[in-house]
FISEMI-227559 format. One line per field, with one value per residue: residue number from 1; residue in three letters; x, y, z of N, C-alpha, C, O in turn. Coordinates in nm, 3 decimals, always signed. Example, Ala and Ser with C-alpha at 12.3 -4.5 7.8 and 13.67 -1.06 7.14 Angstrom:
residues 2
sevex <- c(1,2)
gunu <- c(ALA,SER)
npx <- c(+1.319,+1.285)
npy <- c(-0.569,-0.225)
npz <- c(+0.780,+0.708)
capx <- c(+1.230,+1.367)
capy <- c(-0.450,-0.106)
capz <- c(+0.780,+0.714)
cpx <- c(+1.320,+1.290)
cpy <- c(-0.330,+0.003)
cpz <- c(+0.780,+0.787)
opx <- c(+1.424,+1.341)
opy <- c(-0.332,+0.114)
opz <- c(+0.846,+0.804)
This chain:
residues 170
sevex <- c(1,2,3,4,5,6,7,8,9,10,11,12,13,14,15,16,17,18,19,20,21,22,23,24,25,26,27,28,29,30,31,32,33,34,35,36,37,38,39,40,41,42,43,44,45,46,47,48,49,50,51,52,53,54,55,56,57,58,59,60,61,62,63,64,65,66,67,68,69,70,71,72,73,74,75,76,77,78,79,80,81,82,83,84,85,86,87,88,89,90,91,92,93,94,95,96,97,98,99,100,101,102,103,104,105,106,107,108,109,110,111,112,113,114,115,116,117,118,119,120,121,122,123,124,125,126,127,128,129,130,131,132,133,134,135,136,137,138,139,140,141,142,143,144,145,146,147,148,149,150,151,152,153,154,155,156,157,158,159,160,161,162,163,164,165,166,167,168,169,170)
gunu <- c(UNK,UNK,UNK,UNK,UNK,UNK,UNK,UNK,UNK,UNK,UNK,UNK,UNK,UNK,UNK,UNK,UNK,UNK,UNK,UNK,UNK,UNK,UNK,UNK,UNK,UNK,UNK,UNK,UNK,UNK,UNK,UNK,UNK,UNK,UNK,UNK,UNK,UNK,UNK,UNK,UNK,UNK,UNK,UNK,UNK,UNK,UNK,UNK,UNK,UNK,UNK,UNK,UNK,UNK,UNK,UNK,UNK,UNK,UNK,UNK,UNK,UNK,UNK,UNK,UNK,UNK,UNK,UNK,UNK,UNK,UNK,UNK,UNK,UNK,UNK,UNK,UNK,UNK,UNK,UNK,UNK,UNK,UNK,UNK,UNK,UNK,UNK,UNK,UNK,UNK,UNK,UNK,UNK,UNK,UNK,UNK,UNK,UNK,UNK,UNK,UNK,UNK,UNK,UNK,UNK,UNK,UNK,UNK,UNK,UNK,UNK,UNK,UNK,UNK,UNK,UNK,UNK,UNK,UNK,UNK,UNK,UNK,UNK,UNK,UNK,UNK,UNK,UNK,UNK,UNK,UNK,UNK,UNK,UNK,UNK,UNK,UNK,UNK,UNK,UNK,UNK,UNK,UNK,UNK,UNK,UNK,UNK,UNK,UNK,UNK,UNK,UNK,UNK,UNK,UNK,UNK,UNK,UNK,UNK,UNK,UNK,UNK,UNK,UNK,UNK,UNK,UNK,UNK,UNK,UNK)
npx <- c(+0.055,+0.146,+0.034,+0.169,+0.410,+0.349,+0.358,+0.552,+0.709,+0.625,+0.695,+1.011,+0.973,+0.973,+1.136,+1.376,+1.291,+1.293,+1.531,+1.619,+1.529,+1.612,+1.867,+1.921,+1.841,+2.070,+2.287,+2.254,+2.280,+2.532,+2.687,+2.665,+2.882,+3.101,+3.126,+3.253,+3.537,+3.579,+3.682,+3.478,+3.538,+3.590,+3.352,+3.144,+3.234,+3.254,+2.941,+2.818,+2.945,+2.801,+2.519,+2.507,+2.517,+2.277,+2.099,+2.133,+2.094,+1.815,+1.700,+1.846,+1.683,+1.482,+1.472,+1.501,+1.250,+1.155,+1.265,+1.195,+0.940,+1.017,+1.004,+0.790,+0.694,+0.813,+0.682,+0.490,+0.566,+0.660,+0.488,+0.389,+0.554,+0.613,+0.388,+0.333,+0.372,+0.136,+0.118,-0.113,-0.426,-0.596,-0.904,-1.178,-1.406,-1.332,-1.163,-1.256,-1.351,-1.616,-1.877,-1.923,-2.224,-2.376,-2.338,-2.187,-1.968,-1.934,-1.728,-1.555,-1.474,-1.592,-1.454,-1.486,-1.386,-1.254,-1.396,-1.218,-1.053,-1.222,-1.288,-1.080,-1.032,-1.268,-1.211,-0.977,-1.078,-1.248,-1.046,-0.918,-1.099,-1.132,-1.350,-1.401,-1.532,-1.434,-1.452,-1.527,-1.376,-1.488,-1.681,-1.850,-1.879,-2.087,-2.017,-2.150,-2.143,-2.094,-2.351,-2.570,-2.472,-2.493,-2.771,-2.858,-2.805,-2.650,-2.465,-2.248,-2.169,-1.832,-1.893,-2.168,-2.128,-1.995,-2.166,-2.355,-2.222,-2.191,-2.428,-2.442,-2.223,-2.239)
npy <- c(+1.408,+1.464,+1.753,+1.899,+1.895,+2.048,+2.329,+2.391,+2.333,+2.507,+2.792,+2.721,+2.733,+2.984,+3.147,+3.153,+3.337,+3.547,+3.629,+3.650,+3.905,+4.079,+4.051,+4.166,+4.442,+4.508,+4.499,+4.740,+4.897,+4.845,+4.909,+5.164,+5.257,+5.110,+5.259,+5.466,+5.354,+5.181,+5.047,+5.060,+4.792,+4.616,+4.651,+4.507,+4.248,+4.167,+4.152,+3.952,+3.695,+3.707,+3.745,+3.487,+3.314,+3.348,+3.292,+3.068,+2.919,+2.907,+2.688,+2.505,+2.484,+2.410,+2.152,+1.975,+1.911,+1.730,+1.523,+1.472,+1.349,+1.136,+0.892,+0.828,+0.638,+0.393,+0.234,+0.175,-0.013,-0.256,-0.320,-0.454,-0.606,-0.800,-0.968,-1.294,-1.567,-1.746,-2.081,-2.133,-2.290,-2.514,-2.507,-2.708,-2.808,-2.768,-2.954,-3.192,-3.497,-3.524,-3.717,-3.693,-3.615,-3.845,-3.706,-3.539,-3.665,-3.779,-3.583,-3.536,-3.801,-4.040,-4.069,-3.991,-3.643,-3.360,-3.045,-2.829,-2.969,-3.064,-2.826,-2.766,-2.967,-2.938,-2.686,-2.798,-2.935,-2.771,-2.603,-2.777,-2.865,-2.591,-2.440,-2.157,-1.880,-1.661,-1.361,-1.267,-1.370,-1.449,-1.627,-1.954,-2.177,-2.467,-2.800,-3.099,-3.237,-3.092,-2.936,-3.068,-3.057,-2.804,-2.733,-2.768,-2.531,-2.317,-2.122,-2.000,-1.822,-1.809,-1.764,-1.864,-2.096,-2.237,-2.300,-2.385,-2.683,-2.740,-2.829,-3.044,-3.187,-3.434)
npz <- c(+2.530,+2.287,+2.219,+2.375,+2.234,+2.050,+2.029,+2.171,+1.917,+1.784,+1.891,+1.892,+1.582,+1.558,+1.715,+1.540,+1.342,+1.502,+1.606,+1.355,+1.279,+1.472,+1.433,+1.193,+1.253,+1.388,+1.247,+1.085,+1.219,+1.322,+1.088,+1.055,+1.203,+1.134,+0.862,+0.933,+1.061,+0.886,+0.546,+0.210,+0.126,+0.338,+0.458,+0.305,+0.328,+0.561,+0.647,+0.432,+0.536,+0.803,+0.669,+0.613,+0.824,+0.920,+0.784,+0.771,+1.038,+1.064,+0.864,+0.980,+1.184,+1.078,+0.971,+1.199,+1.275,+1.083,+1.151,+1.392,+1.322,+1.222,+1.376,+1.456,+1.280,+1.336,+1.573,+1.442,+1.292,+1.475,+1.567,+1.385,+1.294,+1.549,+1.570,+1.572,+1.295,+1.205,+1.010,+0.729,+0.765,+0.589,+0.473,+0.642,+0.545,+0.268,+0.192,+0.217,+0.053,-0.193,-0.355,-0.696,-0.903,-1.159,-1.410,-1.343,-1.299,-1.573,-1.670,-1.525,-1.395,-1.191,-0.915,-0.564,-0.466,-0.344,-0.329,-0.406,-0.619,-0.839,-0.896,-1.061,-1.241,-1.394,-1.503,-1.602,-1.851,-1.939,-2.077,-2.214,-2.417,-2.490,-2.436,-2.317,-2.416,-2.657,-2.669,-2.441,-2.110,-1.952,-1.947,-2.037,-2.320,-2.341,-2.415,-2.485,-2.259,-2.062,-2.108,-2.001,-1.707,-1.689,-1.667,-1.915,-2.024,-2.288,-2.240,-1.976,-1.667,-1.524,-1.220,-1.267,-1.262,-1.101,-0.917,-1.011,-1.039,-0.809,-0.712,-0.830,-0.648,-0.370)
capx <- c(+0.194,+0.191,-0.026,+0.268,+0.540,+0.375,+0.361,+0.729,+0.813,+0.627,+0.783,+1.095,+1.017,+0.906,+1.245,+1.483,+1.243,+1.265,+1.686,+1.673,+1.490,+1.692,+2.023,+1.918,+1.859,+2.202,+2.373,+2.217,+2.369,+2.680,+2.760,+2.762,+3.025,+3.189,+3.121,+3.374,+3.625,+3.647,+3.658,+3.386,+3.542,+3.566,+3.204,+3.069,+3.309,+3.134,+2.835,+2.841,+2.943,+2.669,+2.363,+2.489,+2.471,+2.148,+2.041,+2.168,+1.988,+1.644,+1.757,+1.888,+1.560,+1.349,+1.490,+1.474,+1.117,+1.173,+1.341,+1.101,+0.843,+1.052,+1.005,+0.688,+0.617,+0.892,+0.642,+0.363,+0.661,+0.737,+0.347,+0.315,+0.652,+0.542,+0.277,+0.406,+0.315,+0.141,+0.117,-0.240,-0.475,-0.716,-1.058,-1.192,-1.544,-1.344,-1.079,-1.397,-1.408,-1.726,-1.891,-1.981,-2.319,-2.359,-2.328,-2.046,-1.846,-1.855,-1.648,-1.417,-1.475,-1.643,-1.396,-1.514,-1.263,-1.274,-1.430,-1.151,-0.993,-1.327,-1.334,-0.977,-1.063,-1.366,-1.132,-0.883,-1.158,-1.291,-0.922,-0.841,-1.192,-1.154,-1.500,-1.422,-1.541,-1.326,-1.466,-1.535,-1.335,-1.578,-1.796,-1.767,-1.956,-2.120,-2.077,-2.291,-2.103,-2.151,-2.494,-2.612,-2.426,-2.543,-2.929,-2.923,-2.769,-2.550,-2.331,-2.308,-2.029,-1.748,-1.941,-2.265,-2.072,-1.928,-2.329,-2.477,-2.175,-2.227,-2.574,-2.398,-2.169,-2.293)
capy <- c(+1.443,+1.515,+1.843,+1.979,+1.899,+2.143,+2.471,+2.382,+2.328,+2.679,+2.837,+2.723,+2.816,+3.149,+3.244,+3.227,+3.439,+3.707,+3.646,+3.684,+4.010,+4.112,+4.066,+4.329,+4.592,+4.505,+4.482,+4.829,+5.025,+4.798,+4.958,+5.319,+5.253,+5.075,+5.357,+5.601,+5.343,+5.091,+5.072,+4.975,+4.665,+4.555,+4.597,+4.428,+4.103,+4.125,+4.172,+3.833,+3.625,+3.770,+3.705,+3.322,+3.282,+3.403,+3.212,+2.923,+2.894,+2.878,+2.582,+2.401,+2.459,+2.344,+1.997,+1.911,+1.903,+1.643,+1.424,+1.382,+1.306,+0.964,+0.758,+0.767,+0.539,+0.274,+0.155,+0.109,-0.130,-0.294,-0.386,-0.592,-0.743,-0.845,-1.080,-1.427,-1.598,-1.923,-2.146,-2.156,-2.421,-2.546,-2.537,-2.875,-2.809,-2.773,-3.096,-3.317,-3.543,-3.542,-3.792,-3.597,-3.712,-3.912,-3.625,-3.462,-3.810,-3.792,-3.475,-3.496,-3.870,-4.053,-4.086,-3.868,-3.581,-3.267,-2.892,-2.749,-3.081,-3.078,-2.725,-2.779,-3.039,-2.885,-2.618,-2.838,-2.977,-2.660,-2.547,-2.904,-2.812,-2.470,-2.404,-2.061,-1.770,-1.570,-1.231,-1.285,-1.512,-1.494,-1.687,-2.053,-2.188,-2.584,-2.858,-3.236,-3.275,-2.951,-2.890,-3.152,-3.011,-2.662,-2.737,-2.721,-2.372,-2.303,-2.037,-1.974,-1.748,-1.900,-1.745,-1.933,-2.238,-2.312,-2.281,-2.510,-2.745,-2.759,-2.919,-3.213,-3.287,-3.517)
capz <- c(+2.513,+2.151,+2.180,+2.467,+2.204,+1.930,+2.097,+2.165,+1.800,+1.738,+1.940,+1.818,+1.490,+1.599,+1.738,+1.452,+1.299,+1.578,+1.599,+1.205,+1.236,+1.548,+1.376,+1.050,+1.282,+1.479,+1.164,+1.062,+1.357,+1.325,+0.911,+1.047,+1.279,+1.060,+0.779,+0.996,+1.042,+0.763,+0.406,+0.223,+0.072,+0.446,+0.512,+0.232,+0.349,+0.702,+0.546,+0.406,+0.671,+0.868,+0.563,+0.575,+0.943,+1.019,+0.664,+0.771,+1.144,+1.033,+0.787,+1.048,+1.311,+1.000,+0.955,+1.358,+1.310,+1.028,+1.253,+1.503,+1.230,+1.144,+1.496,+1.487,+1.163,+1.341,+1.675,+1.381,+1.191,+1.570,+1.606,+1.244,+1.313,+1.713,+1.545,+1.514,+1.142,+1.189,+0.886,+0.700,+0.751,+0.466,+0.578,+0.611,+0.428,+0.095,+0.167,+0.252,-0.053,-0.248,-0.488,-0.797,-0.962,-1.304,-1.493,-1.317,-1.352,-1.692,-1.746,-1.424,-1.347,-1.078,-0.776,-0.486,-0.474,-0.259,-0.454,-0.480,-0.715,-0.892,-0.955,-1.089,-1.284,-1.476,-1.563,-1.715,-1.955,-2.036,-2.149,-2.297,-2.543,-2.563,-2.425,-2.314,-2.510,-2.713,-2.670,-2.293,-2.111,-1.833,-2.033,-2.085,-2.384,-2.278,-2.492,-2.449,-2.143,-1.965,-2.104,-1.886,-1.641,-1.634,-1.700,-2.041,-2.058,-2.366,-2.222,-1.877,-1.624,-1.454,-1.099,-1.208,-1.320,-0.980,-0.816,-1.082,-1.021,-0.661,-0.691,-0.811,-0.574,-0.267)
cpx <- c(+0.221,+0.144,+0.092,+0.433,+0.476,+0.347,+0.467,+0.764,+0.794,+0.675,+0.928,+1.109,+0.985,+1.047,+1.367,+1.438,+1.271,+1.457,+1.723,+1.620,+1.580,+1.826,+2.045,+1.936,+2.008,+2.291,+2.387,+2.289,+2.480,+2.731,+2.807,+2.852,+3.142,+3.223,+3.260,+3.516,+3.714,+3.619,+3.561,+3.411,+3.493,+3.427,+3.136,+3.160,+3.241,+3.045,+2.720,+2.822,+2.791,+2.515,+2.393,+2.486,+2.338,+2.042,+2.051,+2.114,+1.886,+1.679,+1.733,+1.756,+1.430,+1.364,+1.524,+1.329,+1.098,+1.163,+1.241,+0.953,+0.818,+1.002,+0.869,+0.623,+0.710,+0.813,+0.576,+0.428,+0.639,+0.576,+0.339,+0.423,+0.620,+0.466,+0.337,+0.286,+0.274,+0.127,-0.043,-0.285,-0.572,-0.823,-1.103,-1.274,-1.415,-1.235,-1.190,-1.413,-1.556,-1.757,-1.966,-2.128,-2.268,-2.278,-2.281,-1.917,-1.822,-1.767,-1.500,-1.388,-1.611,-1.607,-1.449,-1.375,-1.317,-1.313,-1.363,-1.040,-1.093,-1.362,-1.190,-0.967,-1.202,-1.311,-1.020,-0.931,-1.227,-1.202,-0.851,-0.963,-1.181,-1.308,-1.457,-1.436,-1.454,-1.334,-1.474,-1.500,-1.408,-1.712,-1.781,-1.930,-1.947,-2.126,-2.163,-2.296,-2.201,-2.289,-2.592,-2.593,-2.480,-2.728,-2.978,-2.873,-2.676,-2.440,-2.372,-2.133,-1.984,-1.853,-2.047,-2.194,-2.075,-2.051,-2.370,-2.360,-2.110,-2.327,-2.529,-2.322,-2.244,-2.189)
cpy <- c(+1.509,+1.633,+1.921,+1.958,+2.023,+2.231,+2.513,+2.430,+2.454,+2.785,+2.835,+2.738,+2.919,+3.243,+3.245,+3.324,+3.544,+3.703,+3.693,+3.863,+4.112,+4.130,+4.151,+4.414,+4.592,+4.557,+4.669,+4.944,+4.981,+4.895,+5.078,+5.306,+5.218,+5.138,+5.425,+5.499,+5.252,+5.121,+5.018,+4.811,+4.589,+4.504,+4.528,+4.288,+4.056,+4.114,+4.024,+3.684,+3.581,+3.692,+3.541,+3.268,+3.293,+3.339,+3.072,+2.796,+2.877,+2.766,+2.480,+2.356,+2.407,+2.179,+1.921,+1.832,+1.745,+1.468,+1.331,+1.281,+1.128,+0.868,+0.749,+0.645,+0.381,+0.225,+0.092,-0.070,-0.244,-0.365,-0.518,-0.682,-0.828,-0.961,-1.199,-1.468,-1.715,-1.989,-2.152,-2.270,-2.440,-2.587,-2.698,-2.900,-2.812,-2.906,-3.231,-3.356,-3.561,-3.639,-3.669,-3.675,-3.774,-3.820,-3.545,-3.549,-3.812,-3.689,-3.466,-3.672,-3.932,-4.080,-3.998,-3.818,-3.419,-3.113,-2.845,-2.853,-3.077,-2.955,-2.724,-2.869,-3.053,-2.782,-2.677,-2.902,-2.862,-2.583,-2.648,-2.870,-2.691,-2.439,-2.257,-1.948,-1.699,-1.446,-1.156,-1.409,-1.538,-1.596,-1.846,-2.140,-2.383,-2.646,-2.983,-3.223,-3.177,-2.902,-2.918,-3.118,-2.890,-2.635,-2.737,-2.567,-2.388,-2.262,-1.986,-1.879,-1.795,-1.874,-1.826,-2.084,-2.291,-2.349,-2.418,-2.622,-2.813,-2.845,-3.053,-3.293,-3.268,-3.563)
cpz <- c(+2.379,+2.139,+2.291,+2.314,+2.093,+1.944,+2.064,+2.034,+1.735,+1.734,+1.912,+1.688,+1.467,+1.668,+1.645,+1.358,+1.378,+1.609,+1.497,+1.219,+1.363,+1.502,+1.269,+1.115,+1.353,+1.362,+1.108,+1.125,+1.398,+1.188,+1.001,+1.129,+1.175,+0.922,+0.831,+0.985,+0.953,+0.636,+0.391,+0.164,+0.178,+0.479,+0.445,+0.320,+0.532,+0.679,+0.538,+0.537,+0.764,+0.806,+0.619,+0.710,+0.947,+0.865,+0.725,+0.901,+1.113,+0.939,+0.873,+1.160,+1.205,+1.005,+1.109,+1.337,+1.217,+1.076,+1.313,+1.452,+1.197,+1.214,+1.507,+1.413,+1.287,+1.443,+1.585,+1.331,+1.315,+1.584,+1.524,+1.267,+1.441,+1.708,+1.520,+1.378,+1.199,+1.020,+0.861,+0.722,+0.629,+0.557,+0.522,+0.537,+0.258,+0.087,+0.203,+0.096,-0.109,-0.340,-0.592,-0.874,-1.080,-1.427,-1.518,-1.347,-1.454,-1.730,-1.638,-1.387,-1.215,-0.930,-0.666,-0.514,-0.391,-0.376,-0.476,-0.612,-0.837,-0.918,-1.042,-1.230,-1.459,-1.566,-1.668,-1.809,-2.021,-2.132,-2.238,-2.441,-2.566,-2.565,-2.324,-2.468,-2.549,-2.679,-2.552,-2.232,-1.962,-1.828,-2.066,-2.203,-2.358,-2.407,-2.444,-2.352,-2.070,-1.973,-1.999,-1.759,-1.547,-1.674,-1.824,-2.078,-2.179,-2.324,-2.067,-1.800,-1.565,-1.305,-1.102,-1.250,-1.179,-0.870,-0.877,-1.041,-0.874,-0.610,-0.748,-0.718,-0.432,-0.147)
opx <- c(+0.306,+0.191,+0.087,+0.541,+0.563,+0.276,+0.504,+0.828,+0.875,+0.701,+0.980,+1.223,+0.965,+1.058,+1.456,+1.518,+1.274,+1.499,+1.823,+1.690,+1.608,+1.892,+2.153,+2.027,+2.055,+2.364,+2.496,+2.338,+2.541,+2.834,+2.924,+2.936,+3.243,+3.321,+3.361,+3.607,+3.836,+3.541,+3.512,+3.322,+3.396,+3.386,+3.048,+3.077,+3.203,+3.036,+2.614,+2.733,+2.719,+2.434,+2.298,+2.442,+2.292,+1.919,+1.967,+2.099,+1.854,+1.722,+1.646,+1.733,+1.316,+1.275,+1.574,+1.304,+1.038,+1.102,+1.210,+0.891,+0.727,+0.956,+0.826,+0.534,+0.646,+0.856,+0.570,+0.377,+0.595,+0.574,+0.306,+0.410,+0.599,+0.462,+0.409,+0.171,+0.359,+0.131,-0.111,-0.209,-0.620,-0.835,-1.078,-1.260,-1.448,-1.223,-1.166,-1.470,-1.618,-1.667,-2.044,-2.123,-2.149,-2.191,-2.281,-1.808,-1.706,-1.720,-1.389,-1.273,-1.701,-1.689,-1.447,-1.279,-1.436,-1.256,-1.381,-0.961,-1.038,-1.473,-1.212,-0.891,-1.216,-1.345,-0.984,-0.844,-1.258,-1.239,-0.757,-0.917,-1.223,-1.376,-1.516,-1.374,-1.376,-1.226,-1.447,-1.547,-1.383,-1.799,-1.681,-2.047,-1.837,-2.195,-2.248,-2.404,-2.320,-2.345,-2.665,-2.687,-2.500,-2.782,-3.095,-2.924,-2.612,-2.332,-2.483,-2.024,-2.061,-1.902,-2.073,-2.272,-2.152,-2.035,-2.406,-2.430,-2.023,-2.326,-2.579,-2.333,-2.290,-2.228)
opy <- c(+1.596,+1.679,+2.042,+2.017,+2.097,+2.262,+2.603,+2.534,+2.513,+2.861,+2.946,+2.755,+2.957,+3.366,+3.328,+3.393,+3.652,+3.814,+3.764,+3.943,+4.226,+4.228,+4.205,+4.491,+4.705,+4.655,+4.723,+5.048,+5.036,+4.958,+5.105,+5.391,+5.282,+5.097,+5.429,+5.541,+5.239,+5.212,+4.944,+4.727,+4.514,+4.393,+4.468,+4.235,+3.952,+3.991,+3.995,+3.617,+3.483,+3.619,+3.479,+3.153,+3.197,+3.352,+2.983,+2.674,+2.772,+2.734,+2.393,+2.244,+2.375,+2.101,+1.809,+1.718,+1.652,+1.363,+1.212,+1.191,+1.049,+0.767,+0.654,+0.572,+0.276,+0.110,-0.031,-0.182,-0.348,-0.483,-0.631,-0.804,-0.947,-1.045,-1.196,-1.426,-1.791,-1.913,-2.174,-2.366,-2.335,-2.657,-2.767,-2.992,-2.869,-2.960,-3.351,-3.280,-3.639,-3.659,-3.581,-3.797,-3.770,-3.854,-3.475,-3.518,-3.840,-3.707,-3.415,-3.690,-3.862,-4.105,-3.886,-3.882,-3.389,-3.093,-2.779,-2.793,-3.087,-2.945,-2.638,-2.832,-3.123,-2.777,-2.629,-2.947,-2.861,-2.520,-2.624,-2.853,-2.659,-2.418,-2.277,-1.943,-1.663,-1.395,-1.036,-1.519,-1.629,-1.626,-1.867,-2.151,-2.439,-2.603,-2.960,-3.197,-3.179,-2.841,-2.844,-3.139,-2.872,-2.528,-2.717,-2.506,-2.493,-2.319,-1.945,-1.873,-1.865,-1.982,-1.882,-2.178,-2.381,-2.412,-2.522,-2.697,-2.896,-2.913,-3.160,-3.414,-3.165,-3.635)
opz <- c(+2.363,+2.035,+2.267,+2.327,+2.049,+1.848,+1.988,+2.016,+1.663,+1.641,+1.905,+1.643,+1.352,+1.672,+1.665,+1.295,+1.318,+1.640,+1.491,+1.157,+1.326,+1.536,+1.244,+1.087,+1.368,+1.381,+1.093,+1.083,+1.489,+1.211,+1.028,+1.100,+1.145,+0.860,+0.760,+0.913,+0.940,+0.606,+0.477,+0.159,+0.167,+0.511,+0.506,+0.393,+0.587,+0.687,+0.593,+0.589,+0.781,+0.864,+0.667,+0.711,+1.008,+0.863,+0.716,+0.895,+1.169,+1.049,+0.868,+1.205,+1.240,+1.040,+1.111,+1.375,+1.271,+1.053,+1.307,+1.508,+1.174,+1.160,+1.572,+1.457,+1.302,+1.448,+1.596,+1.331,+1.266,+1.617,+1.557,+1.265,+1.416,+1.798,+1.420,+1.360,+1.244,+0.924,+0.961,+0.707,+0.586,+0.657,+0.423,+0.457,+0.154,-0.023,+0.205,+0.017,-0.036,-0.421,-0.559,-0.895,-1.112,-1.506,-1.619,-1.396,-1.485,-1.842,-1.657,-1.346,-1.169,-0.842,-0.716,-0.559,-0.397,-0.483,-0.579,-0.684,-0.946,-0.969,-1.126,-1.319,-1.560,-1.684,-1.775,-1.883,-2.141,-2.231,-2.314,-2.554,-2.678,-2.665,-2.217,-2.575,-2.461,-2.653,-2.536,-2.260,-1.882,-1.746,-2.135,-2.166,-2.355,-2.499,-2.358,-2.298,-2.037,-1.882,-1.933,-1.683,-1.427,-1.701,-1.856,-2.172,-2.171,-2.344,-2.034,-1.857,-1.499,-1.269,-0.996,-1.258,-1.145,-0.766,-0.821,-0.973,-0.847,-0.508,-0.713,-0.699,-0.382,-0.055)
């Protein structure tokens, strides 16, 4: 359907071009008549008229095309709205409480508690010491606790933090 409508719209903007060029020569072999029996103030004031008609059609056959342009974005809108929202669920792997080992207990405790409490938790001890790096805060620098923690590493990245602190919890 859409390749039958744009012939059409060619076509329609193919004939105020051939009305605009149709109406000069009319106009052309309209003056000398109007040479013999009018003044020329007259003909300039027809003249006029005339230019802003045949200006003012092609205008109007441009912004049709516009138009039809708009309805098409509104089915795409009518699809995303169509979808009903359900509410998220939390996956159950990360609300499954864990026990943390010895050596995770000492910095978060020893209660079991689910990874995402215990990654929560590690964070608010690394920001209560001020064991991130200054220069990179992707960086978190280990003290007693965490050394233990992270194998003995000094300085390690939040991405491998959350690996090595995986192997503790059970």
């Amino acid at each position: 359907m859409a390749t039958a409508k744009k012939p059409a719209a060619k076509a329609a903007a193919k004939k105020p071009a051939a009305k605009k060029a149709a109406a000069k020569p009319a106009a052309k072999k309209a003056a000398p008549a109007k040479k013999a029996a009018a003044k020329p103030v007259a003909k300039k004031a027809a003249a006029k008229p005339a230019a802003k008609k045949a200006a003012a059609k092609p205008v109007a056959k441009k912004a049709a095309p516009a138009k039809k342009a708009a309805p098409a974005k509104k089915p795409v809108a009518k699809k995303a709205a169509a979808k009903p929202k359900t509410p998220r669920k939390p996956n159950a792997a990360f609300m499954k409480p864990l026990t943390p080992s010895a050596t995770l207990g000492a910095v978060i405790g020893a209660n079991p508690l689910p990874r995402t409490e215990v990654t929560k938790k590690v964070w608010d001890y690394i920001k209560k010491n001020k064991l991130q790096d200054d220069a990179n805060k992707r960086m978190i620098n280990a003290d007693d606790k965490l050394k233990a923690v992270f194998g003995g590493k000094k300085q390690v990245s939040m991405f491998e933090m959350t690996k090595l602190i995986s192997n503790h919890l059970q």
